[in-house]
C-alpha positions as CSV (number, residue, x, y, z in Angstrom):
1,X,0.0,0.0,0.0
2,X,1.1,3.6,-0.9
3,X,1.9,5.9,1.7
4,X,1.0,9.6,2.0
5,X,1.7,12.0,-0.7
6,X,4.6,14.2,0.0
7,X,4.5,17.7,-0.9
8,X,5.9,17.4,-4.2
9,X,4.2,14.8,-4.7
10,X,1.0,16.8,-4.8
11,X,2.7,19.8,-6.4
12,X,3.9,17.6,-9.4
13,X,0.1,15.5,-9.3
14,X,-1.3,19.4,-10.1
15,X,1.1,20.6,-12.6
16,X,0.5,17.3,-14.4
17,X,-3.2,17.5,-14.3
18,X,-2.4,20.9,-15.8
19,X,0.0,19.6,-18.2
20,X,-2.4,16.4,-19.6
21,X,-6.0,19.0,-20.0
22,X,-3.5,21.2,-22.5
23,X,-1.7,23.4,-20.4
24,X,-5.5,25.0,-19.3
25,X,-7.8,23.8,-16.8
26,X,-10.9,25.3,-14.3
27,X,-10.3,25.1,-10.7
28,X,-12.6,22.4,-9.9
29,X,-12.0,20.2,-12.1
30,X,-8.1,20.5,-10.8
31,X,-9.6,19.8,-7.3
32,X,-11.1,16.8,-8.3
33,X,-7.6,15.4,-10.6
34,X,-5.2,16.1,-7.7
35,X,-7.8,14.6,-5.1
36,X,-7.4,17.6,-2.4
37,X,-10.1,19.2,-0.6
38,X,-10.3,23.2,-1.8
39,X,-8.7,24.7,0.9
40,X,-5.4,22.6,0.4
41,X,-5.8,23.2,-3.5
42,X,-6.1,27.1,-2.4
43,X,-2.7,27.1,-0.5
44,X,-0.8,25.3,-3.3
45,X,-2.1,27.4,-6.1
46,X,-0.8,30.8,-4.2
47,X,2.2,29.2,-3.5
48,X,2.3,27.7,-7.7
49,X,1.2,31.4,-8.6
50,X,3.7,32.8,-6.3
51,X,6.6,30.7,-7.9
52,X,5.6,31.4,-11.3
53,X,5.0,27.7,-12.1
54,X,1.4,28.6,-12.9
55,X,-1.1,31.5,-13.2
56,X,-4.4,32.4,-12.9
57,X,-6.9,34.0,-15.8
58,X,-10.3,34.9,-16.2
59,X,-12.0,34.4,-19.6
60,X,-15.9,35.4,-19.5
61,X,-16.9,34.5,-16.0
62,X,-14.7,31.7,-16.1
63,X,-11.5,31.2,-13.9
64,X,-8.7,29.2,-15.5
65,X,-4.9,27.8,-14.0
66,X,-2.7,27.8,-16.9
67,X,0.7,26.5,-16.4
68,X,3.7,28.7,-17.2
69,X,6.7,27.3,-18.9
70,X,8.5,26.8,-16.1
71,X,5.9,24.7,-14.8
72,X,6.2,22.2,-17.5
73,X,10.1,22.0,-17.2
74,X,9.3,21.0,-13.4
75,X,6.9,18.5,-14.7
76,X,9.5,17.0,-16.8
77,X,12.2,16.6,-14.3
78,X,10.2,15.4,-11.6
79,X,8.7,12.3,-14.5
80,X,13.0,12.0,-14.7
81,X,13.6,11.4,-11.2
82,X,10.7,9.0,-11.1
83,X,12.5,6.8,-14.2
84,X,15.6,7.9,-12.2
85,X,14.1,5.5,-8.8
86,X,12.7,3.2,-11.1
87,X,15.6,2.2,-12.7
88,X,17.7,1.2,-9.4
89,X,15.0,0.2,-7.7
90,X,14.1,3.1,-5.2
Protein backbone atom coordinates (compact mmCIF):
# COMPACT_ATOMS: atom_id res chain seq x y z
CA UNK A 1 0.00 0.00 0.00
CA UNK A 2 1.15 3.59 -0.91
CA UNK A 3 1.85 5.92 1.67
CA UNK A 4 1.02 9.64 2.00
CA UNK A 5 1.72 11.99 -0.73
CA UNK A 6 4.59 14.21 0.02
CA UNK A 7 4.49 17.71 -0.91
CA UNK A 8 5.95 17.35 -4.18
CA UNK A 9 4.20 14.81 -4.70
CA UNK A 10 1.04 16.78 -4.84
CA UNK A 11 2.75 19.79 -6.43
CA UNK A 12 3.86 17.59 -9.41
CA UNK A 13 0.09 15.54 -9.33
CA UNK A 14 -1.34 19.44 -10.11
CA UNK A 15 1.07 20.62 -12.59
CA UNK A 16 0.46 17.34 -14.41
CA UNK A 17 -3.16 17.50 -14.30
CA UNK A 18 -2.44 20.88 -15.81
CA UNK A 19 0.00 19.65 -18.23
CA UNK A 20 -2.43 16.42 -19.58
CA UNK A 21 -5.96 19.01 -20.03
CA UNK A 22 -3.53 21.18 -22.49
CA UNK A 23 -1.73 23.36 -20.39
CA UNK A 24 -5.46 25.05 -19.34
CA UNK A 25 -7.77 23.78 -16.84
CA UNK A 26 -10.87 25.26 -14.27
CA UNK A 27 -10.27 25.06 -10.70
CA UNK A 28 -12.56 22.37 -9.93
CA UNK A 29 -11.98 20.23 -12.08
CA UNK A 30 -8.12 20.53 -10.84
CA UNK A 31 -9.61 19.77 -7.35
CA UNK A 32 -11.10 16.82 -8.29
CA UNK A 33 -7.60 15.38 -10.60
CA UNK A 34 -5.16 16.12 -7.73
CA UNK A 35 -7.75 14.63 -5.09
CA UNK A 36 -7.44 17.57 -2.43
CA UNK A 37 -10.10 19.21 -0.60
CA UNK A 38 -10.33 23.24 -1.77
CA UNK A 39 -8.74 24.67 0.94
CA UNK A 40 -5.40 22.56 0.44
CA UNK A 41 -5.83 23.22 -3.52
CA UNK A 42 -6.15 27.15 -2.42
CA UNK A 43 -2.73 27.09 -0.54
CA UNK A 44 -0.84 25.35 -3.33
CA UNK A 45 -2.05 27.36 -6.14
CA UNK A 46 -0.76 30.76 -4.19
CA UNK A 47 2.25 29.20 -3.49
CA UNK A 48 2.29 27.66 -7.65
CA UNK A 49 1.24 31.42 -8.60
CA UNK A 50 3.70 32.81 -6.26
CA UNK A 51 6.62 30.69 -7.91
CA UNK A 52 5.56 31.42 -11.35
CA UNK A 53 5.04 27.66 -12.11
CA UNK A 54 1.40 28.61 -12.90
CA UNK A 55 -1.05 31.53 -13.22
CA UNK A 56 -4.42 32.43 -12.87
CA UNK A 57 -6.91 34.04 -15.83
CA UNK A 58 -10.32 34.88 -16.24
CA UNK A 59 -11.95 34.41 -19.62
CA UNK A 60 -15.86 35.40 -19.47
CA UNK A 61 -16.86 34.48 -15.98
CA UNK A 62 -14.70 31.69 -16.06
CA UNK A 63 -11.47 31.18 -13.93
CA UNK A 64 -8.72 29.24 -15.52
CA UNK A 65 -4.92 27.83 -14.05
CA UNK A 66 -2.68 27.77 -16.88
CA UNK A 67 0.69 26.48 -16.41
CA UNK A 68 3.75 28.69 -17.23
CA UNK A 69 6.73 27.30 -18.88
CA UNK A 70 8.48 26.78 -16.09
CA UNK A 71 5.89 24.66 -14.75
CA UNK A 72 6.19 22.23 -17.48
CA UNK A 73 10.11 21.95 -17.18
CA UNK A 74 9.29 20.95 -13.38
CA UNK A 75 6.88 18.55 -14.69
CA UNK A 76 9.54 16.97 -16.85
CA UNK A 77 12.20 16.55 -14.27
CA UNK A 78 10.22 15.36 -11.56
CA UNK A 79 8.74 12.32 -14.49
CA UNK A 80 12.96 12.01 -14.66
CA UNK A 81 13.56 11.43 -11.16
CA UNK A 82 10.65 9.01 -11.11
CA UNK A 83 12.48 6.83 -14.17
CA UNK A 84 15.60 7.86 -12.19
CA UNK A 85 14.11 5.55 -8.79
CA UNK A 86 12.71 3.18 -11.14
CA UNK A 87 15.63 2.18 -12.74
CA UNK A 88 17.66 1.21 -9.44
CA UNK A 89 14.97 0.15 -7.75
CA UNK A 90 14.06 3.09 -5.19
Amino acid sequence: MAGKRTRIDIIGDMLASILDKGGKIKPTHLMYKSNLAHSQMVGYLNELVEKSLIRKVKKDKNEYIIITDKGCELVQKLREIKEFEHAFGL
